[in-house]
NUDO-335892 format. One record per residue (C-alpha): x, y, z; residue in one letter. Coordinates in steps of 0.2 Angstrom, whole numbers, padded with zeros to 4 digits, always signed. Layout:
XYZA/...
This chain:
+0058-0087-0066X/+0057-0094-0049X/+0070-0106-0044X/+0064-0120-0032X/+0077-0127-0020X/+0071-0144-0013X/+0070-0150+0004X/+0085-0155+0013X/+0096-0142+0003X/+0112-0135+0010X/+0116-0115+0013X/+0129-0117+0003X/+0119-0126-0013X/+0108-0112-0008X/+0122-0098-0011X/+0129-0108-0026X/+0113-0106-0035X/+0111-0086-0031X/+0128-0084-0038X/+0126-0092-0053X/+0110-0084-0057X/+0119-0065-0053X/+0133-0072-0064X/+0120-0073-0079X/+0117-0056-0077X/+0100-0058-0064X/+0093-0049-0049X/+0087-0059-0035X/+0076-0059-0021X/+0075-0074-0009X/+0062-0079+0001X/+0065-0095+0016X/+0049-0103+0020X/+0050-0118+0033X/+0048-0132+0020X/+0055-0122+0005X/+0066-0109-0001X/+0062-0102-0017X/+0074-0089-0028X/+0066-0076-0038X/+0077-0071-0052X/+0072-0055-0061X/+0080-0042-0072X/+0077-0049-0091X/+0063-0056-0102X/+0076-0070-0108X/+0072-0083-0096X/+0082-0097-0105X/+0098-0097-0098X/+0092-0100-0080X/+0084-0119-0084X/+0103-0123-0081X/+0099-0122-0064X/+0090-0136-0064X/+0104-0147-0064X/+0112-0140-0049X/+0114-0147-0033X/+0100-0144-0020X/+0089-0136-0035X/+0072-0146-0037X/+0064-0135-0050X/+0066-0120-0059X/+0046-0114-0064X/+0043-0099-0075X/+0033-0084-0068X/+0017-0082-0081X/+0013-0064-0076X/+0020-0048-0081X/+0021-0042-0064X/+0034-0056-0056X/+0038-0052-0038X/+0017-0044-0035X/+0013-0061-0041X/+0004-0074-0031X/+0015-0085-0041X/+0032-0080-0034X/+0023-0079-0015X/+0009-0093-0014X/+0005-0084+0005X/-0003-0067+0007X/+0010-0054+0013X/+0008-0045+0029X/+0017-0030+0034X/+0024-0025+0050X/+0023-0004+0053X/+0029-0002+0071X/+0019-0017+0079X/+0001-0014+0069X/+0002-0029+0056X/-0007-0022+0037X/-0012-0042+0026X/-0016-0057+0028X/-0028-0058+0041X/-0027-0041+0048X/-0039-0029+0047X/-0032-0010+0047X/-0042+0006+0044X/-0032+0024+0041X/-0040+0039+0046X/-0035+0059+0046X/-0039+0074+0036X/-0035+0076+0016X/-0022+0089+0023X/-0011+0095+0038X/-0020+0113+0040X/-0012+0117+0056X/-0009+0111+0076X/-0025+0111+0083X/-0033+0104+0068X/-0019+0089+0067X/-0019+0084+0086X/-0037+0085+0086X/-0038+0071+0073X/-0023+0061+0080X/-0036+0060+0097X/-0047+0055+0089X/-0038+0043+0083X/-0032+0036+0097X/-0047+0037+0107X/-0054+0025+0091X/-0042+0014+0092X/-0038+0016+0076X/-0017+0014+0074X/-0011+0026+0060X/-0015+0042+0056X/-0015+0051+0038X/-0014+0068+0031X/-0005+0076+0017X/+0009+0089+0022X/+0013+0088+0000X/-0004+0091-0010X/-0003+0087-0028X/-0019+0098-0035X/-0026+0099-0050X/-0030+0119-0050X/-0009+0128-0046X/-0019+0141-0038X/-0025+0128-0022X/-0018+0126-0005X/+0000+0117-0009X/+0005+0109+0007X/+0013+0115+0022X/+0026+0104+0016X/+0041+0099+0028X/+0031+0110+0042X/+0013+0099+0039X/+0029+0084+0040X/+0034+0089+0058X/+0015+0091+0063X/+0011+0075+0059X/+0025+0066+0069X/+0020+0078+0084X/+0003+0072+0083X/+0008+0054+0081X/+0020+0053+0094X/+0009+0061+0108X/-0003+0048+0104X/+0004+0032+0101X/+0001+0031+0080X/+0009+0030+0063X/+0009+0043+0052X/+0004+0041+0033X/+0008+0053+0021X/+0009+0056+0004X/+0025+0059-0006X/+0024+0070-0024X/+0042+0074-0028X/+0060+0062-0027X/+0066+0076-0019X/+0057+0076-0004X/+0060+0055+0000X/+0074+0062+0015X/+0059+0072+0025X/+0047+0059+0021X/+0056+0045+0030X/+0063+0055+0043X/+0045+0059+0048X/+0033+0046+0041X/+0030+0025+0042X/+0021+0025+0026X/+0024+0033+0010X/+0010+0036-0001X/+0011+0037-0018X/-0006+0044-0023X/-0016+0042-0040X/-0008+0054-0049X/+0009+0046-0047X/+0006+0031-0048X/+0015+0027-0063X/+0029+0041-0059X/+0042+0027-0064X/+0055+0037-0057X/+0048+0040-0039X/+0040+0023-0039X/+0058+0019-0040X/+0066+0029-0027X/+0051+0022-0015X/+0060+0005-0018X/+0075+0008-0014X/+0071+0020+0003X/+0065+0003+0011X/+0047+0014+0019X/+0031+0005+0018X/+0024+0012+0003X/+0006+0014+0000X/+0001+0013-0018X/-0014+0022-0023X/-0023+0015-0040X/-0024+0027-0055X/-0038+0035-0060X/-0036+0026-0078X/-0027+0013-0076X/-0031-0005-0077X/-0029-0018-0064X/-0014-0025-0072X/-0003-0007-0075X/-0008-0004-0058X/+0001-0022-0052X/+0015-0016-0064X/+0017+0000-0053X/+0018-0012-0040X/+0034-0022-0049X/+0042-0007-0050X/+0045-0003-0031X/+0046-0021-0028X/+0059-0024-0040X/+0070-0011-0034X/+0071-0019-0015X/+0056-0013-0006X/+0044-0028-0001X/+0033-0018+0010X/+0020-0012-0003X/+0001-0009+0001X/-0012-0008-0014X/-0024+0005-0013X/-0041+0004-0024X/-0048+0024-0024X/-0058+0026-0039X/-0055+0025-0059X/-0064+0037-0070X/-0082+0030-0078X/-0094+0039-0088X/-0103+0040-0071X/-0106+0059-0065X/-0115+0053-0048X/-0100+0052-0040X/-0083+0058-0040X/-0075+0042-0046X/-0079+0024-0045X/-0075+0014-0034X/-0070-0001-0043X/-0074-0015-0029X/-0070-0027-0043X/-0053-0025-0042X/-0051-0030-0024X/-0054-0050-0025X/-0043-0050-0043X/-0032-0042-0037X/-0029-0052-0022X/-0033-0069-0035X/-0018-0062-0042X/-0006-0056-0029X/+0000-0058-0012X/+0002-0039-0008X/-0012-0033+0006X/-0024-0021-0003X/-0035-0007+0004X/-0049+0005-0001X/-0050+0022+0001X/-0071+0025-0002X/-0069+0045+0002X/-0057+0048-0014X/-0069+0034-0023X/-0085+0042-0018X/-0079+0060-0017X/-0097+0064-0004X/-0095+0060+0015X/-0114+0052+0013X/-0107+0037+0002X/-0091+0034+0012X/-0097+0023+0028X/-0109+0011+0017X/-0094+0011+0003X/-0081+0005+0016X/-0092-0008+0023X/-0093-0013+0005X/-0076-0014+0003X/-0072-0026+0019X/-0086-0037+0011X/-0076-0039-0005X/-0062-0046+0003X/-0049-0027+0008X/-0036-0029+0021X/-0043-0011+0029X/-0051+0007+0022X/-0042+0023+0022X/-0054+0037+0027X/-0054+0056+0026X/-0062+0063+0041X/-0059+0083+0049X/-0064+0090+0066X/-0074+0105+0053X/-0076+0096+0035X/-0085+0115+0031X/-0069+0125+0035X/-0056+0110+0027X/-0044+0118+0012X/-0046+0103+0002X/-0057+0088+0002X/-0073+0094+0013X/-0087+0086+0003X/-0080+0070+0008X/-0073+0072+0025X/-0082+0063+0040X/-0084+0074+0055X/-0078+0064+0071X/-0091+0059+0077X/-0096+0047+0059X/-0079+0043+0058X/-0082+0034+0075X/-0099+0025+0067X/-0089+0019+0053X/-0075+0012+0063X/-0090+0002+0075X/-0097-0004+0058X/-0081-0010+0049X/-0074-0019+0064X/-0089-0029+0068X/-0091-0034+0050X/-0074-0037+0051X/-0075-0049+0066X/-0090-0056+0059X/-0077-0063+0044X/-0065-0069+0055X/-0052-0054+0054X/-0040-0048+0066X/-0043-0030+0068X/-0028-0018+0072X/
């Protein structure tokens, strides 16, 4: 249920309602607009009890929320979120593009790519410190050390570090290190992590499972959203087809729905969702065309010599040609590009 409060209402009308409505056993989550202040109350399926509100003072309406997924829903926030990491805006109008190797391999490699970067202009850099791999035997991670690499990287050259988080226990590091948590495919209905993302209060990127429909991966969403954390980012990477021409496909589909349906800003990734660096450029313009809020790109200073990901990492230098594509496409629709 959302819980209108109509114009001209008090604070304390305002306070009375959010008490009554935790008093029946609700959580909620408030959000003060300039004309209206509207309460979110969230926590049962029994809606019932909360039309009582309605006779309150300074209460104008109390609607219920259709959808499954209540606080991801364009219906409990009627404006497109934008998140703020450290000055670079991710939504609404804001176009943002992500860009680094698959995985922190070591100094050189890491501080090349956050040059690169930087001399791009592109604000945050990624990498994966934690690998989740489908073969035991592949290169893990350097974990806590590919952590510290990062940060060195970004600090020397002014950029935000994206990285991907596999385990609850390694949310301490992650923030201590990292703007934005990732929560890749493969976690992305890891109930329990998605949990402890909400409640660490880091920007969470949420990558789309490789099987998962449009509205469990909305679902996921709720789940970090419902535990506090407001500052969710949907990625669309690929679901699993019955196509072998590709790694995965990329499901451009999902990007207007999704955004029809929700007010979080949503990314592509076309390296993951194309799985060759040939594909990844025309894929990511695709994706800006479809209506995303940015790309996140794999790209490595020696994709032949990468531990993980080569086949669809950019070298620098196509990195750059997609970066002068995507912005003027971007321009072209009218996009404030970050």
């Amino acid at each position: 249920m959302i819980i209108v409060m109509g114009p001209g209402h008090s604070v304390d009308q305002r306070d009375a309602a959010i008490k009554r409505i935790e008093e029946l056993g609700y959580r909620v989550s408030p959000i003060i607009g300039v004309e209206r202040t509207v309460l979110a109350a969230v926590g049962h399926e029994d809606k019932t009890p909360l039309q009582q509100l309605e006779s309150m003072a300074g209460v104008e309406a109390v609607i219920p929320i259709l959808k499954p997924f209540k606080l991801a829903s364009s219906e409990y926030r009627d404006t497109r979120t934008a998140i703020d990491v450290k000055g670079a805006m991710i939504g609404d109008q804001h176009l943002t593009i992500m860009g680094g190797p698959c995985a922190v391999e070591s100094e050189a490699q890491i501080m090349e790519c956050g040059r690169v970067c930087r001399d791009l202009g592109v604000p945050f850099l990624r990498g994966g410190a934690f690998k989740p791999r489908t073969s035991p035997y592949s290169f893990q991670g350097l974990e806590v050390e590919g952590l510290k690499l990062l940060r060195q990287a970004a600090d020397e050259y002014n950029l935000r570090v994206v990285t991907e988080i596999v385990s609850v226990n390694d949310v301490e590091p992650i923030q201590e290190y990292s703007d934005v948590m990732q929560i890749g495919a493969r976690n992305s209905q890891n109930f329990a992590l998605l949990k402890e993302a909400g409640r660490s209060r880091i920007p969470v990127l949420l990558k789309r499972g490789m099987a998962q429909t449009v509205q469990e991966f909305l679902m996921s969403a709720e789940y970090i959203l419902s535990e506090g954390n407001e500052n969710v980012i949907l990625c669309e990477r690929g679901i699993r087809t019955f196509e072998t021409a590709t790694r995965f496909t990329l499901d451009l589909n999902a990007v207007p729905v999704i955004k029809s349906q929700c007010h979080l800003p949503v990314l592509v990734d076309p390296s993951h969702g194309t799985g060759s660096w040939q594909y990844v450029t025309a894929m990511a313009r695709a994706g800006i065309a479809a209506g995303a809020d940015g790309v996140v790109v794999e790209f490595h200073p020696h994709p032949d010599k990468a531990v993980s990901d080569g086949p669809q990492s950019l070298k620098p230098a196509k990195f750059a040609q997609l970066v002068d594509e995507v912005t003027r496409l971007a321009q072209c629709m009218g996009r404030i590009v970050e």
